[in-house]
N, C-alpha and C positions, 0 to 999 in steps of 0.2 A: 796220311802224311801231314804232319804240323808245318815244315817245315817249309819254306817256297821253291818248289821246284825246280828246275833247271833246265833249260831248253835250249840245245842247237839246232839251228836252223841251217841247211846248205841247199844253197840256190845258183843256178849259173842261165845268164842269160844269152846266147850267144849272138841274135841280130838287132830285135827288140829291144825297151825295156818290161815288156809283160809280165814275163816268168818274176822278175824283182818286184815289179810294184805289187804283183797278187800275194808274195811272200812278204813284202812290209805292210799290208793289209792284215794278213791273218796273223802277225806279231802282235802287231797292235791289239788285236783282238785279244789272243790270247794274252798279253801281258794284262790286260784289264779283267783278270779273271784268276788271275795271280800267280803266272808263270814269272820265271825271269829269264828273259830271253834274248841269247846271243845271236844274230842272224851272220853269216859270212856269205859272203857273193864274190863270184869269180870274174864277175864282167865291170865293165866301165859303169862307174858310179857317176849319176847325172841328180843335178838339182831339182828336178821337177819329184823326186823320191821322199818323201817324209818316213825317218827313220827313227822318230818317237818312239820312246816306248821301247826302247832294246838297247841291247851295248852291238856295235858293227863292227865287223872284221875284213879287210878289203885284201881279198888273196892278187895275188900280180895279174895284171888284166888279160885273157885271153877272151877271143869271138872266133866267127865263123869267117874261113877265109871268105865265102860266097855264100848266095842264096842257094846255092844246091847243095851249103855244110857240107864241100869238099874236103875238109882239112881244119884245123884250129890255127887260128894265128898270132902274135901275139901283139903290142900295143902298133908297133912300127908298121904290120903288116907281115914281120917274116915270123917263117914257122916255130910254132913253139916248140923252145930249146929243151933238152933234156935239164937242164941246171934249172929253168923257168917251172919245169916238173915236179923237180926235187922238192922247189923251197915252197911249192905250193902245199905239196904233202905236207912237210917240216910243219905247216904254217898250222894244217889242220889237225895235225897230232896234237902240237903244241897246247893250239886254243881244248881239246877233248881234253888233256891230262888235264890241264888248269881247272877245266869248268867244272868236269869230270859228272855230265848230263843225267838227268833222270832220264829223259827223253832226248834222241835224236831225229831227226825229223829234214828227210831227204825229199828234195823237189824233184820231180818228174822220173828219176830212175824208182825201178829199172825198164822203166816205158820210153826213156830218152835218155839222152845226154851219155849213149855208148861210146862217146867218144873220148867222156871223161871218165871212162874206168878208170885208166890210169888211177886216178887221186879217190874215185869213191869206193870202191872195193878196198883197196889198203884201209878206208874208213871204217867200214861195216866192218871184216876186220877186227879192228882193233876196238870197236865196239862189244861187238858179240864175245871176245875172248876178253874181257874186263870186269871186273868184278868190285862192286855187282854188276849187273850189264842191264842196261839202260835201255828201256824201249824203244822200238825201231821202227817210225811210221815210215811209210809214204804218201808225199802229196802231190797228186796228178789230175789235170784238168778234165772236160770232161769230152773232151775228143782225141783222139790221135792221127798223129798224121799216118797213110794208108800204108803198110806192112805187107810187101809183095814177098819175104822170104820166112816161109816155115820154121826157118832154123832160129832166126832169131824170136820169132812169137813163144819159140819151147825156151830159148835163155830167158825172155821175162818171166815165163812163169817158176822157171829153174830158182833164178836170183830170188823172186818174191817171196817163193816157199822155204828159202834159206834164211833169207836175213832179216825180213818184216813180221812182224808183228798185226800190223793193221796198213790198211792203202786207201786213203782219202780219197773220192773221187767227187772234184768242186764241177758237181752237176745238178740236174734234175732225172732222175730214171722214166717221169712221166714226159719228158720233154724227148730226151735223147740217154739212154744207157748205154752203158760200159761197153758192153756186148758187142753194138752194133759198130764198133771199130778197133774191138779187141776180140774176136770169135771166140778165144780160149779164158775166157772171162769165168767161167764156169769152174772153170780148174782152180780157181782164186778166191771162189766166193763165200767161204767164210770167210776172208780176209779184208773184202769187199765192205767201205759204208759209203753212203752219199750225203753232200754235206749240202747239196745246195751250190749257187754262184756265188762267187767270192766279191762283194762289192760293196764300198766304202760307203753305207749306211750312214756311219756317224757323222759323214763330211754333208751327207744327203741331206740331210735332217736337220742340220742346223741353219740358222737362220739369214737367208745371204741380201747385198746390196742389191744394185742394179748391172752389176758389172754385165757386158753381155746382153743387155735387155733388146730382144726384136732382132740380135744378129743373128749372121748365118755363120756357125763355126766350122772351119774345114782344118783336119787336123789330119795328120799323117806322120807317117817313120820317115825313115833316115835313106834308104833304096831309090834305085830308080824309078818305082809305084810311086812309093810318096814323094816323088818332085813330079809324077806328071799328073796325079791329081791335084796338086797346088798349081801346077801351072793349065791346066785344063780349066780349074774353077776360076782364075782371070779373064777367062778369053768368055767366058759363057754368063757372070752374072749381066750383062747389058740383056743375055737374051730370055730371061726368068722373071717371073710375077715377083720373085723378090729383088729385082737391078736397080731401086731404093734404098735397099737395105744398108747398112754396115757388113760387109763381111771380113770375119775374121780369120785368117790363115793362117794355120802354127804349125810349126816346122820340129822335125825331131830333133835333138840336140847331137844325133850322132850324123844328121846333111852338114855335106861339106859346105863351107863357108863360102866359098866362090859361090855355089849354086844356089844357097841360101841369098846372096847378094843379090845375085841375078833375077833371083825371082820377086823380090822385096824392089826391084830398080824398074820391073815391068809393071807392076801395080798401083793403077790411077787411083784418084781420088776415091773417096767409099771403101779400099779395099786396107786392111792392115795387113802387113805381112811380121810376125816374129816366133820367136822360140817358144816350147810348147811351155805352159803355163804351173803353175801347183795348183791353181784357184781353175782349173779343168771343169770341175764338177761342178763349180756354181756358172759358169760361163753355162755349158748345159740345162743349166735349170732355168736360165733364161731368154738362151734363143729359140727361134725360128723354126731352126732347120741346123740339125747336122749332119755335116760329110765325113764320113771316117773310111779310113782303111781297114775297119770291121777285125779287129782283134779283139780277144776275149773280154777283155777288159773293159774297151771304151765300147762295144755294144751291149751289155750288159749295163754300163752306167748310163749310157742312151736310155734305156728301158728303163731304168730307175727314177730316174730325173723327166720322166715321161715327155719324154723327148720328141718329135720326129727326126728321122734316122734314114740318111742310104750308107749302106756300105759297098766300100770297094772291097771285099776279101785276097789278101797275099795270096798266089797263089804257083809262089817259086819250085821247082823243082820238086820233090811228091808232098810238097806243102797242100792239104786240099781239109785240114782242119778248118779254117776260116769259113772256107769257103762252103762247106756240108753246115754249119752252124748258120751260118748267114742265109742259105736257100731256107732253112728250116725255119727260120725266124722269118723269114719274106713269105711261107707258106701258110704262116698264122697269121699275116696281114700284120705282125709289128713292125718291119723295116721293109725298105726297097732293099735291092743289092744287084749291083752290076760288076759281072764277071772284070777279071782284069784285063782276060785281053781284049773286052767288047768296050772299052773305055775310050770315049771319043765325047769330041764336043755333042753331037747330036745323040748318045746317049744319055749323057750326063743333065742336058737341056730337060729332056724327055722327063725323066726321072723325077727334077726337081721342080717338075710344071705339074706333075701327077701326086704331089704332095698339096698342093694346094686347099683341096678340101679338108684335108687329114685333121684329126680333133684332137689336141695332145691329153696326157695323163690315160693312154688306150690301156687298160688291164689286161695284164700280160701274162697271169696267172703262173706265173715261174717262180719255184722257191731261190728269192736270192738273200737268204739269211745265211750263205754260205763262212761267211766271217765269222760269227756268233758262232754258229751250229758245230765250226770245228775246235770254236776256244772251249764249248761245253762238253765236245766229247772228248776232246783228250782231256778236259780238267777229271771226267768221270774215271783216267782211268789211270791217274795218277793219287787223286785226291780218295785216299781209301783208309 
């Protein structure tokens, strides 16, 4: 192919911003490798997102009514309209005929996001039945949340065998494979490659100030976990080898503002309280110690930026990805991790008194050239 490629990207985050930022991570990537790529997101666009490197499409915002993805709601809180349905389709037909893709390139389904059938299936679709018809990935992390019904483990592999072509899984196979949170993994495994963890390398590697230097960064989402480990890490730095320190407290952009106030109003001297940052990763590369809420992302850039690391792992409603990733990473000795509901001042204490000796830069032996790994395989299977 002479020509530069074409690439849709559809991503939806619905609590988070994870799912988005590991999709503008691997654009990036791949545009540097000579895709051209359109990315569309269905969730609330936040500034802490660097969207270089692609043209963005912002479909009308819906999330999770709850932590237990009761429901989808849409910007106001009420339910998403049929009319809000329509123009969301409308929107991604629209952006297909225009770009009219080499490659389309679906996140998490058909592993997640059942909820957005509605709008991805009319996708695939009108993909598959398009001519020519455009390769069909999927990209999916490298755990799932736990799958108590049969019936739907047979719809993934149903959908997968229909409408993909290949299924990305941003893992390690020697760390943690497919398998052990997808049983019928085996049904799919020609289908099957592993790319690795997906993590901003480029931002790694480049050359940073002092921003951050000797703090302790506590960063968390937008829920009621991430206000009570921002406001848990107030009440405890006086009782920690680091209660000198600077610490820094970053708040998700989707906490409400009252409680952002309030927590930003209770924090003495030493302590910063504000929104979460773009300059993330060099703040990591120079502190202490970080506290996260252990999502894919920011424990894996922990690991990168040879951090020391606790995480609190989400672990809402049959959410228990964070949390099987986080024991396994505490099992190898590279992070602490405290359960969410064992979270309290004297475990929290505990935790960050037991880092003390901890030696940063610990080799972590985890393939996270996940970025790179997936711009080269789909260049290989386009670029022919």
């Amino acid at each position: 192919m002479t020509k530069k490629p074409k690439l849709l990207f559809y991503v939806q985050h619905l609590l988070g911003i994870g799912h988005l930022k590991r999709a503008t991570t691997l654009a990036r990537s791949m545009n540097s490798v000579g895709f051209d790529i359109t990315l569309v997101s269905g969730g609330k666009f936040v500034p802490v997102i660097d969207k270089g490197g692609m043209k963005f499409i912002q479909l009308p915002e819906v999330r999770a009514a709850d932590r237990n993805f009761s429901g989808l709601v849409e910007k106001d809180g009420s339910p998403v309209s049929n009319q809000t349905k329509q123009i969301r389709i409308e929107t991604l037909f629209a952006a297909f005929e225009r770009i009219k893709p080499d490659m389309l390139l679906v996140e998490m389904f058909p592993f997640g996001r059942r909820m957005l059938e509605f709008e991805i299936i009319p996708l695939l679709e009108r993909a598959t039945s398009s001519s020519p018809r455009p390769l069909i990935v999927s990209s999916v992390r490298d755990i799932l949340v736990e799958k108590v019904e049969t019936k739907r483990t047979n719809h993934m592999v149903k959908m997968s065998k229909k409408y993909f072509d290949k299924i990305l899984v941003h893992g390690d196979p020697q760390f943690i494979s497919f398998d052990k949170t997808f049983p019928k993994a085996f049904q799919i495994s020609d289908l099957l490659s592993y790319t690795g963890y997906v993590v901003e390398l480029d931002k790694i590697n480049i050359e940073s100030g002092g921003v951050g230097k000797d703090e302790v960064i506590v960063s968390s989402g937008s829920g009621a976990v991430g206000e009570l480990i921002l406001e848990t890490a107030v009440r405890v730095r006086p009782h920690t080898y680091l209660s000198n320190s600077t610490w820094r407290l970053l708040a998700g952009h989707y906490m409400d503002t009252k409680k952002f106030k309030e927590i930003k109003d209770l924090a003495p001297d030493g302590i910063i309280v504000e929104r979460a940052r773009p300059d993330f990763i060099q703040l990591l590369k120079n502190c202490s110690l970080s506290i996260s809420q252990g999502g894919y992302n920011t424990v894996m850039e922990v690991l990168a930026c040879g951090a020391n690391g606790i995480a609190i792992p989400y672990g809402g409603g049959r959410e228990t990805e964070q949390t099987l990733r986080a024991k396994l990473l505490e099992d190898r000795g590279l992070i602490k991790q405290i359960s969410e509901e064992k979270l309290s001042d004297k475990w929290l204490i505990e935790a960050i008194n037991q880092t003390k000796n901890w030696q940063n830069n610990k080799q972590n032996n985890l393939n996270i050239n996940g970025a790179k790994n997936t711009a080269n395989l789909l260049a290989s299977l386009v670029f022919k």
